[in-house]
C-alpha positions as a printed Julia matrix, in Angstrom:
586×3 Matrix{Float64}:
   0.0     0.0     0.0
   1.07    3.63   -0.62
   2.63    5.89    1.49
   1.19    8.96    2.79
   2.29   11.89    1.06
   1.67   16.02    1.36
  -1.0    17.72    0.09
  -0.42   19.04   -3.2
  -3.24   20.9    -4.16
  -5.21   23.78   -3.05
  -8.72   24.87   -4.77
  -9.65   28.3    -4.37
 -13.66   28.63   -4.47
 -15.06   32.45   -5.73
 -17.9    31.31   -7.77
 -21.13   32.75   -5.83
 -23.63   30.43   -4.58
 -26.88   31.15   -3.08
 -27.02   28.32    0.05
 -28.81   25.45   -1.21
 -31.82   24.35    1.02
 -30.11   21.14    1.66
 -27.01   23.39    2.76
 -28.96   25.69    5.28
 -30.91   22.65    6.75
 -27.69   20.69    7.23
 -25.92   23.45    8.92
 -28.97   23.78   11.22
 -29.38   20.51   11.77
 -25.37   20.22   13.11
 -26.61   23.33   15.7
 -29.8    21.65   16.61
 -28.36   18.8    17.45
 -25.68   20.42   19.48
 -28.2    21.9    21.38
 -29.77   18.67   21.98
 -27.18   16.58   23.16
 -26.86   19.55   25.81
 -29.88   18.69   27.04
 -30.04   15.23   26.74
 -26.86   15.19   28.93
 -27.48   17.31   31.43
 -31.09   15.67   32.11
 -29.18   12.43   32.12
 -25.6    12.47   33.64
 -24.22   13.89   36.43
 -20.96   16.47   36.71
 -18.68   13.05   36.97
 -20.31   11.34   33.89
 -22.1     9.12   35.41
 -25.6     8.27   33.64
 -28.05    8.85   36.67
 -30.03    5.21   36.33
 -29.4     2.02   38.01
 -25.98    0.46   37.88
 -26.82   -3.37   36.05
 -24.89   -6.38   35.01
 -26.26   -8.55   32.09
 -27.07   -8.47   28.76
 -30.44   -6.7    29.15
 -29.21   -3.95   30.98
 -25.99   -3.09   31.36
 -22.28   -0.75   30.91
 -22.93   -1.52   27.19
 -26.31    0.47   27.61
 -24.83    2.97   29.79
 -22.51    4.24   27.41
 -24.61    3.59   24.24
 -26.4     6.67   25.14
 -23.47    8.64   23.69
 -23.84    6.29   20.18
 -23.66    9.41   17.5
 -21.69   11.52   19.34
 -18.11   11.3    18.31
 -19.28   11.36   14.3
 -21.59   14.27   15.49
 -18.28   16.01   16.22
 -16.46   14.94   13.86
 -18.81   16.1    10.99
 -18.73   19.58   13.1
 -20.34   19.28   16.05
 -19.22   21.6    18.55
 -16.21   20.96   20.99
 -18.8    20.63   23.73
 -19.94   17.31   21.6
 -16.32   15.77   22.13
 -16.38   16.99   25.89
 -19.13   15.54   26.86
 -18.78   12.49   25.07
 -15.22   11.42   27.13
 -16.58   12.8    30.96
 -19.54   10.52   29.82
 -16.81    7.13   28.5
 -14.8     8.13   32.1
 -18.07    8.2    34.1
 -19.49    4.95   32.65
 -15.94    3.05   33.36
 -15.79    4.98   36.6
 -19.71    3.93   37.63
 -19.57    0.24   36.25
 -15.86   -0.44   37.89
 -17.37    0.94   41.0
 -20.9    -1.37   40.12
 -20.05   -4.91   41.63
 -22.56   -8.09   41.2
 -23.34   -9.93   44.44
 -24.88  -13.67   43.07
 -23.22  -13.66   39.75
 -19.95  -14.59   40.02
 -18.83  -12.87   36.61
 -18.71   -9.4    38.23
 -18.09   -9.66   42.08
 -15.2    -7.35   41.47
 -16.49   -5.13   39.19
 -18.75   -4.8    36.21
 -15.45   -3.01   34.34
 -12.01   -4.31   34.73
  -8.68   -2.37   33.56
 -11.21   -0.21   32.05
 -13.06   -3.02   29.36
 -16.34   -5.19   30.36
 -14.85   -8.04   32.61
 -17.17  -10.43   30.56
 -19.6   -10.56   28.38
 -20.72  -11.01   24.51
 -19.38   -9.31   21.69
 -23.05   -8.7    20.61
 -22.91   -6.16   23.28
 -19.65   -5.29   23.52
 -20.33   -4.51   20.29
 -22.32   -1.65   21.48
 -20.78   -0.33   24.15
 -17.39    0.31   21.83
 -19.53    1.68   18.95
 -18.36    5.06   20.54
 -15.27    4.59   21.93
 -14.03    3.05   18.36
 -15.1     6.75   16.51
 -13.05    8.63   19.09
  -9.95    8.08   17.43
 -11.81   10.19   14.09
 -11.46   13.93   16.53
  -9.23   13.04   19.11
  -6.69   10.09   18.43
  -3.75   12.38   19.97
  -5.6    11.65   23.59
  -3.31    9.6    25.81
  -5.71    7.65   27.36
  -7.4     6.66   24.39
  -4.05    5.71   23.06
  -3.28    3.61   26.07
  -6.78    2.15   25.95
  -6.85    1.5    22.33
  -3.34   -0.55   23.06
  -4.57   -2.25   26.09
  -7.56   -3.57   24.61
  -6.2    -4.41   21.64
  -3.51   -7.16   24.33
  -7.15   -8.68   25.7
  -7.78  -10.3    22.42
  -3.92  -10.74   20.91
  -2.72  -12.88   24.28
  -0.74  -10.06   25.44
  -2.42   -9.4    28.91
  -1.82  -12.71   30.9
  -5.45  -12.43   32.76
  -7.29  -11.95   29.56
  -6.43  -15.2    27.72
  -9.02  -14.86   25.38
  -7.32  -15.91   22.41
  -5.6   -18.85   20.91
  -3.01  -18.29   18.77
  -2.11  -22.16   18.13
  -5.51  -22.6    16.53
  -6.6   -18.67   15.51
  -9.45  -18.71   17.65
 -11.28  -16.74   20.55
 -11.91  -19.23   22.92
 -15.54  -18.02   23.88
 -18.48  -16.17   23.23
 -18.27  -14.24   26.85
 -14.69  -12.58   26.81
 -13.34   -9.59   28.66
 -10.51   -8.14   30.49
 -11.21  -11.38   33.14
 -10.93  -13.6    30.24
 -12.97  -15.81   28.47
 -15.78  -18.16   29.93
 -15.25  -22.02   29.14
 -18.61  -23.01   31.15
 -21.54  -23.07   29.8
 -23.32  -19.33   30.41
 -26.66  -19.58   32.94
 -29.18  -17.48   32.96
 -28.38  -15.57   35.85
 -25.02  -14.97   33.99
 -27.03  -12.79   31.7
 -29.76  -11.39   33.03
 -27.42  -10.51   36.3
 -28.61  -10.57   39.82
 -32.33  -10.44   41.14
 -34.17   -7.43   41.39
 -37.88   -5.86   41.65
 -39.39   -5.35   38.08
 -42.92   -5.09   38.49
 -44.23   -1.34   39.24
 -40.84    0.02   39.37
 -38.99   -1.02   35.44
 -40.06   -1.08   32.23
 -37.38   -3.35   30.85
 -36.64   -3.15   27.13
 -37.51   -6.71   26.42
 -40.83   -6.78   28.15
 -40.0    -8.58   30.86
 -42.61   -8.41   33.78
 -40.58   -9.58   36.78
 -37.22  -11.19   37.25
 -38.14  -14.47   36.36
 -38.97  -13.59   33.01
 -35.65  -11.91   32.8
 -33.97  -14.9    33.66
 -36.21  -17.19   30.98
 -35.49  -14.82   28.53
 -31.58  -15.96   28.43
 -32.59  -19.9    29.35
 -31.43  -20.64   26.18
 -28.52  -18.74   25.63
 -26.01  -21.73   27.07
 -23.57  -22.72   24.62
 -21.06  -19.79   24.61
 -17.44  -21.96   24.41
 -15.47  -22.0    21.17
 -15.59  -19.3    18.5
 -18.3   -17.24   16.87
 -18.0   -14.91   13.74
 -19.8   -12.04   16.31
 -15.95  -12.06   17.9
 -14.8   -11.2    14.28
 -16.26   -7.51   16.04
 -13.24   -7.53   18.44
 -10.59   -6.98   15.69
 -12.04   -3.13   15.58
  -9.93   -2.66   18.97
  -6.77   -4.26   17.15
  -7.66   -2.17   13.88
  -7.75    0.9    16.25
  -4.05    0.49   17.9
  -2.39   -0.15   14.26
  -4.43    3.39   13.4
  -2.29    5.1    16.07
   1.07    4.76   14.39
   1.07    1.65   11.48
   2.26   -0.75   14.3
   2.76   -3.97   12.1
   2.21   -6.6    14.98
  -1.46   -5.49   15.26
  -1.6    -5.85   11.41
  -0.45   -9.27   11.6
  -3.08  -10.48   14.45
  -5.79   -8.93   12.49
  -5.34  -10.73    9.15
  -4.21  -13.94   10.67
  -7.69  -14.57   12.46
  -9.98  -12.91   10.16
  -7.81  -15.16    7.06
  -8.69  -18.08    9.82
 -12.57  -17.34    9.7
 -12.29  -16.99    5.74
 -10.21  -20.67    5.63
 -13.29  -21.91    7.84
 -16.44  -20.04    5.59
 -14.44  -21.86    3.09
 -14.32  -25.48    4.1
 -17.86  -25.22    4.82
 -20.03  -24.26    1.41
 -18.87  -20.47    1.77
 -20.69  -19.87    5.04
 -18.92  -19.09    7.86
 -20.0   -21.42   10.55
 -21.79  -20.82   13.96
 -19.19  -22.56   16.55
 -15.77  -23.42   16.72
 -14.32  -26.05   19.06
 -11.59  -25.07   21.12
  -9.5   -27.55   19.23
 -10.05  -25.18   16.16
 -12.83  -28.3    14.55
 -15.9   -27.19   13.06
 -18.83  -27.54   15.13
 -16.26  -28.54   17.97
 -18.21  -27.92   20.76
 -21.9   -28.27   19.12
 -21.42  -31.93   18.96
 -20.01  -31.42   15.07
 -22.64  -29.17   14.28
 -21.4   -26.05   11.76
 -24.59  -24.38   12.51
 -24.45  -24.92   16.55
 -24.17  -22.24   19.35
 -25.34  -19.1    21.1
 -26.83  -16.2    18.32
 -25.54  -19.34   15.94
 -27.52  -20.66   12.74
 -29.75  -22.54   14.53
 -30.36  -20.32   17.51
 -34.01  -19.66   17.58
 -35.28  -19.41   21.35
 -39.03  -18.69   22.96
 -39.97  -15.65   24.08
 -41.13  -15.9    27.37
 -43.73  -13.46   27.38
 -45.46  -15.27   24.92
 -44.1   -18.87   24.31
 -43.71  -18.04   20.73
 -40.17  -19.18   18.56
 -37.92  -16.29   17.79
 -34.81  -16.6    15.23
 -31.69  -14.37   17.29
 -28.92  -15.39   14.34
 -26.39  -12.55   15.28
 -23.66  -13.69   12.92
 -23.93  -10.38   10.72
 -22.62   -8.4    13.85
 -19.12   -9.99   12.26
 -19.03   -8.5     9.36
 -16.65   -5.49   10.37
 -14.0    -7.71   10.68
 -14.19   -8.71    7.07
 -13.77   -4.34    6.1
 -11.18   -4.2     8.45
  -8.74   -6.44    6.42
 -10.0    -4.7     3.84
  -9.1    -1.37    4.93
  -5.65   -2.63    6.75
  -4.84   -4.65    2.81
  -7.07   -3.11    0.63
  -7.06   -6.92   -0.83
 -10.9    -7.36   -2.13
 -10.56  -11.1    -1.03
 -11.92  -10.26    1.9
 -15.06   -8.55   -0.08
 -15.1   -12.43   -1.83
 -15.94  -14.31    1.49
 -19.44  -12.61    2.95
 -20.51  -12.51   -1.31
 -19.94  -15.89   -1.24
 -21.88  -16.36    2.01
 -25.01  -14.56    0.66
 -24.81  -15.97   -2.55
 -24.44  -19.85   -0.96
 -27.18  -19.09    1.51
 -30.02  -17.63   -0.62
 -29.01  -20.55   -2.93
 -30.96  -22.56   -0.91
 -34.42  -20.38   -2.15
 -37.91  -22.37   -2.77
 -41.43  -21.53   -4.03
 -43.51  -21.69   -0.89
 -47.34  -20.96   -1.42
 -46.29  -19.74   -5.35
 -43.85  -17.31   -3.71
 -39.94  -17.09   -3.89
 -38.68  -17.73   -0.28
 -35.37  -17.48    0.91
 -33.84  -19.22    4.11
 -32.2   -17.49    7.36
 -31.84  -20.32    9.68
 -30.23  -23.12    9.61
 -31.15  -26.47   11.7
 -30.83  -30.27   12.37
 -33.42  -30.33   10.07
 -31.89  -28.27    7.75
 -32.65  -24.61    6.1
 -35.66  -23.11    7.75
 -36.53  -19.26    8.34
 -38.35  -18.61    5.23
 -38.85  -15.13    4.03
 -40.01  -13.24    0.92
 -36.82  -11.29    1.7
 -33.42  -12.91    1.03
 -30.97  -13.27    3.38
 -29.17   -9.97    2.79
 -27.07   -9.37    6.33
 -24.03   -7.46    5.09
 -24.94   -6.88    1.89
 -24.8    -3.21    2.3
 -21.41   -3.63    3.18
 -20.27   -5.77    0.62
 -22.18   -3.59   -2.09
 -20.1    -0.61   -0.42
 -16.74   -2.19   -0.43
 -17.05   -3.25   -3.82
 -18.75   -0.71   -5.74
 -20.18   -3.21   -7.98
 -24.01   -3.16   -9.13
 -24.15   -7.03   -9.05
 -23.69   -7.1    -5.54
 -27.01   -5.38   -4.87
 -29.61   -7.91   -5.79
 -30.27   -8.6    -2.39
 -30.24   -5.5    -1.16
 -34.23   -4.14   -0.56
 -34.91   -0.44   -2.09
 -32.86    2.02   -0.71
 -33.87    5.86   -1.4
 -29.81    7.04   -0.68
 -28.49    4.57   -3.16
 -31.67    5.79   -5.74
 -30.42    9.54   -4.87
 -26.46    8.54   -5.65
 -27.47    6.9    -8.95
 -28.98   10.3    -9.9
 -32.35    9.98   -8.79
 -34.53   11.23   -5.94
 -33.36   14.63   -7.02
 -35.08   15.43   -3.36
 -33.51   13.01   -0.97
 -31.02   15.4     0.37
 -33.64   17.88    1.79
 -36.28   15.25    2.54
 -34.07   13.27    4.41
 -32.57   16.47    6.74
 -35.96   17.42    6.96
 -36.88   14.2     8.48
 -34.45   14.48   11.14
 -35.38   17.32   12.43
 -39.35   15.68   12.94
 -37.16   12.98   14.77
 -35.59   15.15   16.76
 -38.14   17.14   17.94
 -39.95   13.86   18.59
 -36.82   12.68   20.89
 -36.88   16.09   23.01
 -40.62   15.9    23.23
 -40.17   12.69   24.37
 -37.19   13.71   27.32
 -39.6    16.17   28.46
 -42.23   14.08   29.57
 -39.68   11.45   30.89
 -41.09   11.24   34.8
 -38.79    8.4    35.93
 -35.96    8.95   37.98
 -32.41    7.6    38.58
 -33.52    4.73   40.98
 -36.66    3.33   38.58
 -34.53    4.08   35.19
 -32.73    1.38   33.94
 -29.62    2.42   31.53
 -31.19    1.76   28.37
 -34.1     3.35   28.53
 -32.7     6.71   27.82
 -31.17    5.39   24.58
 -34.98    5.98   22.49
 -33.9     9.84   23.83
 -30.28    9.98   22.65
 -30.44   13.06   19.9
 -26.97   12.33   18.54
 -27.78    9.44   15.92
 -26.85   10.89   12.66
 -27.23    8.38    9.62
 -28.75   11.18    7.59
 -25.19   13.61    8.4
 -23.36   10.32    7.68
 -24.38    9.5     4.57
 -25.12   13.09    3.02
 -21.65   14.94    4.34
 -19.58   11.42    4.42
 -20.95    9.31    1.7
 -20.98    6.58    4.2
 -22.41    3.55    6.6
 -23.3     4.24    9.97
 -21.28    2.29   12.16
 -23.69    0.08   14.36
 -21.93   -2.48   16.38
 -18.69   -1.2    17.29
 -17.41   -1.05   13.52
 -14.76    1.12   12.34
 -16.0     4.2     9.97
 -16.25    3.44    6.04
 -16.99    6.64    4.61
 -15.58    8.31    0.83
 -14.75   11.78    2.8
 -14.23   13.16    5.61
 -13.12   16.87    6.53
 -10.73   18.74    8.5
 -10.78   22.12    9.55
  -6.75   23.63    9.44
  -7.39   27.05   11.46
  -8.96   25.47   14.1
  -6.88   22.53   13.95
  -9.56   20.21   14.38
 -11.79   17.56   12.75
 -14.66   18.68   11.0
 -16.16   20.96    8.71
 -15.98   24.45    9.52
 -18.62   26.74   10.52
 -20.76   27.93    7.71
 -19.39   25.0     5.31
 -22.07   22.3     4.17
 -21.1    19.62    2.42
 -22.9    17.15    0.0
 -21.58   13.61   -1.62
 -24.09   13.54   -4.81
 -22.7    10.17   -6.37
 -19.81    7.8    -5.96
 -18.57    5.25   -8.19
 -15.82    2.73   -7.66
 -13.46    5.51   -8.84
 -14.88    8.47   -8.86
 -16.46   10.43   -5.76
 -18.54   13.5    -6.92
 -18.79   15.93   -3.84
 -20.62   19.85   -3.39
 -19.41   22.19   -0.92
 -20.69   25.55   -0.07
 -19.85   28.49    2.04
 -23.23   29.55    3.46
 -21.81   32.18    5.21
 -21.79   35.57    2.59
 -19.42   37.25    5.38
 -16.85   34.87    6.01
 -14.14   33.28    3.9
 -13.52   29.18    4.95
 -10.83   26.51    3.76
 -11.78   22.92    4.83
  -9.41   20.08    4.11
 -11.25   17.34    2.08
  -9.61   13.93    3.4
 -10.44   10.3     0.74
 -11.92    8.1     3.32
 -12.17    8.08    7.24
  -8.62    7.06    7.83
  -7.19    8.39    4.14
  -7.46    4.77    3.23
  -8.26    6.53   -0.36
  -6.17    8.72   -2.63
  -7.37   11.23   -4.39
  -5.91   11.1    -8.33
  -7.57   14.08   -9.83
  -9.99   16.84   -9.33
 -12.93   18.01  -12.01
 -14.31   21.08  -11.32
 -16.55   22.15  -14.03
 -14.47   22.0   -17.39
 -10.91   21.99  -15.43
  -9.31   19.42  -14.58
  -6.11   19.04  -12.25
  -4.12   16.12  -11.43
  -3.29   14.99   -7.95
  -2.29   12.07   -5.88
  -2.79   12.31   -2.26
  -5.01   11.46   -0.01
  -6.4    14.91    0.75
  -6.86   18.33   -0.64
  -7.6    21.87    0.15
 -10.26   23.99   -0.65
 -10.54   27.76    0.13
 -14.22   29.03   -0.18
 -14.73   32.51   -0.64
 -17.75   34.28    1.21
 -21.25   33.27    0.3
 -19.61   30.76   -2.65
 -20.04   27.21   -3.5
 -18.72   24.01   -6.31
 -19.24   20.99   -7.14
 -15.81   18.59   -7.15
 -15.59   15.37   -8.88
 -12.91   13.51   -7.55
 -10.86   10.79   -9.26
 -10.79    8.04   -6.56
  -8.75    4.93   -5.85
  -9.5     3.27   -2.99
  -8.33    1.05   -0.21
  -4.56    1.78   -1.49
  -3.08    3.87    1.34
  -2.07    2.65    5.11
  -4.57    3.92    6.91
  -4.14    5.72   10.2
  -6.01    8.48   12.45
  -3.04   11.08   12.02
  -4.38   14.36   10.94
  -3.41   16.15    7.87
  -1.12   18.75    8.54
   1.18   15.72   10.86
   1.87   13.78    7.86
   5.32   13.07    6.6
């Protein structure tokens, strides 16, 4: 992959532009939302950063929750959000480690010494570690020069590389995590009770309103009966190379390079040797199946995981393997080898292979049993296939994809999607403040998640329109075409007054508006190719001129009240990525 080299151009913007609507509403929709998350965190967390609820251990309520709250919030600021954004996003990540290391369980023995550990969950799934990482894994987009977060970042990374000698969660002799619950205590080679994840007894009825329904403990505890077989690895743990993919951001470390391919190229050997899907268990003797009594399909959020809801006694599928999909776009980004694109295409394409007319209709399977496929839909099974459609740029790789009105508007249609869509979130966020307001519960009958249907920071609208990209969900890095930097202020971001507006993207082109709303002030805002300049930037159309270029990032100076539109030449995933910011490069 290329080296990072200087910037070598600078576009100077003088062409006048009345603001767009899409451009006024964006730039108002930044400030709303700024003004939101104010509120929303100073109804919700005290002046250490602790979210004012009741401290829980378990999978239904728990540090993953607490700090999910903040989900939004780092992209917020790094689109250009205010500083505050950023501010209140780390005393919230220091509270929540402070409140859930202080938080200790008393009957389940995963926790007795603290919910948090050296600062990480002492146990649990990556299905919600997932979650409660999805921010800290963005902070390294505004503020990777933060020593904490670079000795965090490096610490968590040694939990799942078998560098930290109590946290022997990995194998290296046969590639694998050795469990579904892993932590800073290490991994669990029991099989998980009930009370492991529901965590210890406590009034529901009169007092909660727990997420899942639940009406009193017991139905908290019957809700995770089922959820036993947690020992060997699960493609969900393909989530944990995100912390690994964070420390080799920091400074190109090749050691964290190395772990990351070697077990994500282990998961792709397995998909392999079994049709092209990438199976549900493996035995801590590295066997398919190995501790699922052979079975590929086996385990805990595995193919064949369908459990019954309590509440009603009815079946539910819980197949959770798409939540390891990030680890499939982090080789990508580390290699920028499309191989890793190849495996979850192959997946898709073997499992909806399995199709049949039902009834006269198409149906396509999700599940997978003793019995065989099962978990027929109209819909076909399509987990990932966003990302694999994003990676790859290619219009074959969205036939299972269901209609999307942002991929319409970047193929030139939906002329209105822009404005429609910011539009939108304002409605939503006006229905999230309403909803704050009439909040009556307090600290001692709030559990930490239900705050989350509150939290006015989730920004897929910003993150598609300004960043032409996915919305992390489950602790995933960033894949976006462009991101911005503001050079006065020395910060990520756009700058005030500067909207922004990726109008189409091909494999190698990325066509981008950017206005000035502002008639009073000049602005210059650095254009980075991808979140971590995984891209570089080969030439620069602006109307009939062209200019040639190769870096990962340009300048443009916008004049007061001005505005272009910028189609860049693009090659992607050919640059080392890291978090360093422009002006540090060599």
């Amino acid at each position: 992959m290329k080296k990072l080299r200087p910037n070598e151009l600078t576009l100077k913007v003088t062409t006048p532009m009345s603001p767009p609507a899409w451009a006024v509403l964006e730039r108002e929709l930044i400030r709303a939302q700024n003004r939101a998350c104010d509120a929303f965190f100073e109804r919700y967390f005290d002046k250490q950063g602790y979210l004012k609820c009741l401290p829980r251990w378990g999978g239904n309520d728990g540090s993953d929750d607490a700090i999910e709250n903040l989900t939004g919030w780092p992209i917020l600021h790094a689109v250009g959000g205010d500083d505050a954004i950023l501010d209140m996003y780390k005393l919230g990540w220091e509270g929540h480690l402070q409140q859930y290391t202080e938080a200790k369980t008393v009957e389940v023995p995963l926790a007795k010494d603290g919910m948090i550990y050296k600062e990480f969950p002492a146990s649990l799934d990556w299905f919600h570690h997932g979650e409660s990482m999805t921010v800290f894994n963005l902070q390294g987009l505004s503020d990777p020069y933060d020593l904490a977060f670079q000795q965090r970042a490096r610490r968590y990374a040694g939990m799942y590389m078998d560098e930290d000698p109590q946290a022997k969660n990995y194998d290296p002799e046969h590639k694998i995590i050795r469990s579904l619950f892993t932590g800073s205590r290490g991994p669990l080679l029991r099989k998980a009770t009930a009370l492991d994840w529901a965590g210890d007894p406590i009034e529901v009825a009169g007092r909660f309103d727990p997420a899942h329904g639940e009406r009193n403990f017991e139905e908290m505890l019957a809700h995770f009966e089922e959820y036993t077989d947690v020992v060997g690895d699960h493609p969900i743990n393909l989530s944990a190379t995100t912390l690994v993919l964070n420390a080799f951001l920091l400074e190109g470390e090749e050691r964290y390079k190395s772990w990351l391919l070697e077990y994500v190229d282990a998961w792709a050997e397995r998909a392999a040797s079994n049709n092209g899907i990438l199976p549900s268990n493996i035995g801590l003797d590295g066997t398919i199946g190995g501790e699922c009594e052979g079975k590929w399909y086996g385990g805990c959020y595995g193919w064949g995981f369908t459990v019954t809801v309590p509440q009603t006694g009815k079946l539910s599928d819980r197949n959770a393997l798409y939540r390891g999909v990030a680890g499939f776009g982090n080789a990508l980004l580390m290699t920028g080898d499309r191989k890793y694109v190849e495996v979850w295409r192959r997946m898709l394409d073997s499992v909806n292979s399995n199709s049949k007319e039902i009834d006269g209709k198409k149906m396509y399977p999700h599940m997978h049993g003793d019995d065989g496929w099962y978990g027929y839909t109209e819909t076909p099974y399509n987990q990932g296939a966003m990302d694999v459609y994003y990676w790859s740029m290619d219009d074959a790789d969205r036939k299972y994809l269901p209609e999307s009105s942002w991929l319409n508007y970047l193929d030139g249609n939906n002329g209105t999607f822009p404005e429609e869509s910011l539009q939108n979130e304002f409605v939503t966020l006006r229905r999230k403040m309403e909803g704050m307001r009439q909040d009556a519960s307090t600290p001692d009958t709030r559990m930490s998640d239900d705050t989350l249907k509150y939290n006015p920071g989730i920004n897929s609208c910003l993150t598609q329109l300004m960043l032409g990209g996915l919305t992390p969900r489950h602790g995933e890095a960033l894949n976006c075409r462009v991101r911005y930097f503001d050079p006065e202020r020395r910060r990520a971001g756009t700058p005030e007054d500067v909207a922004v507006l990726v109008e189409g993207m091909s494999d190698d082109t990325t066509t981008l508006s950017l206005v000035n709303v502002s008639p009073v002030e000049s602005r210059q805002v650095v254009v980075q190719a991808g979140a971590y300049a995984e891209h570089q930037i080969t030439s620069v159309t602006e109307g009939n001129d062209t200019h040639s270029i190769d870096s990962p990032f340009l300048t443009v100076k916008l004049a007061p009240g001005t505005g272009t539109k910028l189609v860049l030449g693009t090659q992607r995933y050919v640059n080392q990525p890291t978090f360093v910011f422009p002006w540090d490069r060599e």
